[in-house]
N, C-alpha and C positions, 0 to 999 in steps of 0.2 A: 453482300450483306452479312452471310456469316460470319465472314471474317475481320469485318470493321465488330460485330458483336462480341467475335473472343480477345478481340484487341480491348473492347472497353472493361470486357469483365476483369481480364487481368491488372487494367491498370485500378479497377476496383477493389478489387485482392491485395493489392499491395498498398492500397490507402488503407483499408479496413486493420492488415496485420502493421502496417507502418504505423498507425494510431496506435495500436498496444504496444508495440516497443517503445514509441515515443513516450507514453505512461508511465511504462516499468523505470526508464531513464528519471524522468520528473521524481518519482517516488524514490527512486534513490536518492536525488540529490537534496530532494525535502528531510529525508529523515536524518540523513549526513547532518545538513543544517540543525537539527536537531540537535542530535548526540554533541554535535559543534556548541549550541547553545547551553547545553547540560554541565560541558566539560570548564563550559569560562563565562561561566553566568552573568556575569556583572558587567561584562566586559562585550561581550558577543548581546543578550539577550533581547533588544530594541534591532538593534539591522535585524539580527536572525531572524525574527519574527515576521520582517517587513517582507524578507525575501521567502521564506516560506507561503505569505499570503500570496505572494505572484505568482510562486510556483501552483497552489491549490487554485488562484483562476484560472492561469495558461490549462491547466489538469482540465479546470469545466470547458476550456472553448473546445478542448481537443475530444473531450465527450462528447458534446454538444454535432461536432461534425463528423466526430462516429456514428453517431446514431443517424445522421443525413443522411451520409453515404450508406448504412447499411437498408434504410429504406428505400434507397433508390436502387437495391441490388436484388436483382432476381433468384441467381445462384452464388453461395456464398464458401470460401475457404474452407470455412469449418460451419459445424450447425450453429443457426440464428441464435437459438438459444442460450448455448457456450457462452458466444460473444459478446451477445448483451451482457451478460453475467460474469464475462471478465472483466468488460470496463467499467461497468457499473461497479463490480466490489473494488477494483483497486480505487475506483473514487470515491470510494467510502474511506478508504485505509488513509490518502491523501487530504480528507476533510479531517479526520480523525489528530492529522498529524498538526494540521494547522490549527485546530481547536485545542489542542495541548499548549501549543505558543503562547496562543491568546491568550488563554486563562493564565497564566506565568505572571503577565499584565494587569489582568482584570482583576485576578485576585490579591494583587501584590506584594505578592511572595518573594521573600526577601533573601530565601537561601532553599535549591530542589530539598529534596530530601535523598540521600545516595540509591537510594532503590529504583527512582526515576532514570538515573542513567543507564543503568543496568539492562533496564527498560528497555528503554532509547536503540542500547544496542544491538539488542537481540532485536529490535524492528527493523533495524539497517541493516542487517544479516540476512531476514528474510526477505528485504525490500531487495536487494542481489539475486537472491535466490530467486523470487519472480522475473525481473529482469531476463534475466537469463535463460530462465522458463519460456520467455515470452519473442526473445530473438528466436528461439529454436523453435517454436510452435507451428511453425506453419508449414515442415517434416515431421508428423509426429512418428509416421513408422518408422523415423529411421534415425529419432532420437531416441534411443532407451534412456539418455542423462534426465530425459524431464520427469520421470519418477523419480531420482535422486534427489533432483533441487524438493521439491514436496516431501519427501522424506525429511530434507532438513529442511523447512518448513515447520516441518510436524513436530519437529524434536525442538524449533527454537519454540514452539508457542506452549507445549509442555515445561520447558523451562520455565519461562516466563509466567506459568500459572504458579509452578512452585514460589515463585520469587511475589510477586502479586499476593500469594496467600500469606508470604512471613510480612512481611512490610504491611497490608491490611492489620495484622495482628499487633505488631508493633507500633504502630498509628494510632490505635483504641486504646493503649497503653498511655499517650498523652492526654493529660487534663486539660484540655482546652476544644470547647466545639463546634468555633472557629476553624480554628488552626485544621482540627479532623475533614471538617465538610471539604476544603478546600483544596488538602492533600488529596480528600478520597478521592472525589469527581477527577483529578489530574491520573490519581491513577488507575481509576475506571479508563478513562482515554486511551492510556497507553496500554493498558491491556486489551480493548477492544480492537485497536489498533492489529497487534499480532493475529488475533480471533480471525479478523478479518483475511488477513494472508493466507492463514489457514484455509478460509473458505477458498481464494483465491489456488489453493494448493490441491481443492478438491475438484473443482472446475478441470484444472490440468488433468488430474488424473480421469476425469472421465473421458476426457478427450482423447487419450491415449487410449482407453478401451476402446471407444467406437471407431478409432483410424489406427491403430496400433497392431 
């Protein structure tokens, strides 16, 4: 009996951390789409959007049976709490990325505004940097790289405030308020977007404390 028990918990283990890489993978390739969408608007902006929405529900199913499995697990890789809290916020970052398409649409916005890419970018930067966070996390004494990635983390979401605050400025600038509301809320999005990684960058870091 013991040993059919460490047989299940392991292959537990490796659901529960195989769902967070699988995550950090989805998140990259949504925000790829993204940046993809940004760079060739007119062109790209209707599929892109369509495949991003599959990528943000594949994202919910894969929550959905992280949280199964981590209720049916008695002892878990890392603390309950972590985990919840990792996949939870990268599916925030992934709704975030899909509700930016959307509105593209909904509002029908005829041309980004260049600051939106820029955006874009630095989410797909740190959407790598979690990734990568998230293959390695399940060594963390014997990663030192996972403070790195969070470092740059930290430093894309810093950018992006700077860049967020001139483009905010430059947007009030326009006489139309229309045109304001609908830029703003896109790039509330895509800044909340990074926000989020961030938190995602904090999450890591504690993990490294308490097994590091």
């Amino acid at each position: 009996m013991p040993s059919n028990w460490l047989t299940w918990a392991r292959v537990n283990d490796k659901l529960i951390l195989g769902s967070l890489e699988k995550q950090g993978s989805i998140l990259v390739e949504a925000t790829s789409l993204l940046v993809e969408l940004l760079s060739d608007y007119e062109k790209s902006l209707s599929e892109n959007k369509d495949k991003i929405k599959e990528l943000e529900v594949k994202g919910d199913n894969i929550t959905h049976e992280f949280f199964t499995t981590l209720s049916q697990t008695f002892v878990t890789p890392l603390d309950r709490e972590d985990l919840s809290g990792l996949t939870s916020t990268i599916d925030q970052v992934l709704d975030y990325v899909d509700g930016t398409a959307d509105r593209f649409i909904l509002f029908k916005i005829k041309k980004p505004m260049s600051y939106m890419l820029e955006l874009a970018n630095l989410l797909q930067l740190s959407s790598k940097e979690i990734h990568q966070a998230l293959i390695k996390i399940h060594t963390p004494k014997k990663n030192g790289d996972l403070i790195e990635h969070c470092s740059k983390i930290k430093k894309y979401e810093r950018e992006a405030d700077h860049i967020y605050r001139k483009a905010i400025a430059e947007l009030f600038e326009i006489n139309d308020a229309v045109h304001i509301l609908k830029n703003y809320e896109i790039y509330q999005n895509l800044e909340s977007s990074v926000d989020r990684c961030m938190d995602v960058a904090d999450i890591v870091e504690d993990i490294v404390l308490k097994y590091g």
